[in-house]
N, C-alpha and C positions, 0 to 999 in steps of 0.2 A: 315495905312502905305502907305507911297509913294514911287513912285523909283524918285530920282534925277539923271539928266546927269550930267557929270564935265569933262574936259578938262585939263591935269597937263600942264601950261603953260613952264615949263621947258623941261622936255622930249616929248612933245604934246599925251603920253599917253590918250583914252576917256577909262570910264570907269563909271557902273550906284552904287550908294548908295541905299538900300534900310530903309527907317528911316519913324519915327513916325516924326508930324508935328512941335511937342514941342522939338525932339530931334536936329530935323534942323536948330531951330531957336538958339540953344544953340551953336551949333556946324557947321555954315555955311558952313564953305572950309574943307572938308573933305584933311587928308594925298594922295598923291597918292600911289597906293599898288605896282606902279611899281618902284621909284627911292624913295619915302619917303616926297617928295616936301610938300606944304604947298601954292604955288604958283599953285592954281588950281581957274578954274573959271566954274561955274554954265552955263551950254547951255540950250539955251528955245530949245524946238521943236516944229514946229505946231501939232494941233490936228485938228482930225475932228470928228465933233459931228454928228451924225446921229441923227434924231427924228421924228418921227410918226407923219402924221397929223390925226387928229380924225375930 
């Protein structure tokens, strides 16, 4: 499971999806839960990785 960001480009509602990685690629643009839109678009966020040096 992953969480996805989305942005409703109508109402600018954000709001997170949490979905398996086969159900994302079926179903990209989630509704938004706030107006119902279809006009949503996916936000990257950075990460940071932390790692050990051995």
């Amino acid at each position: 499971m992953a969480t996805y960001d989305y942005k409703c480009r109508k109402c600018g509602h954000t709001f997170e999806v949490i979905t398996s990685l086969s159900e994302h690629e079926r179903e990209p643009r989630p509704a938004c839960p706030k107006c119902q839109s279809k006009e949503t678009e996916q936000l990257v966020e950075p990460v940071n990785v932390i790692t050990s040096r051995k």
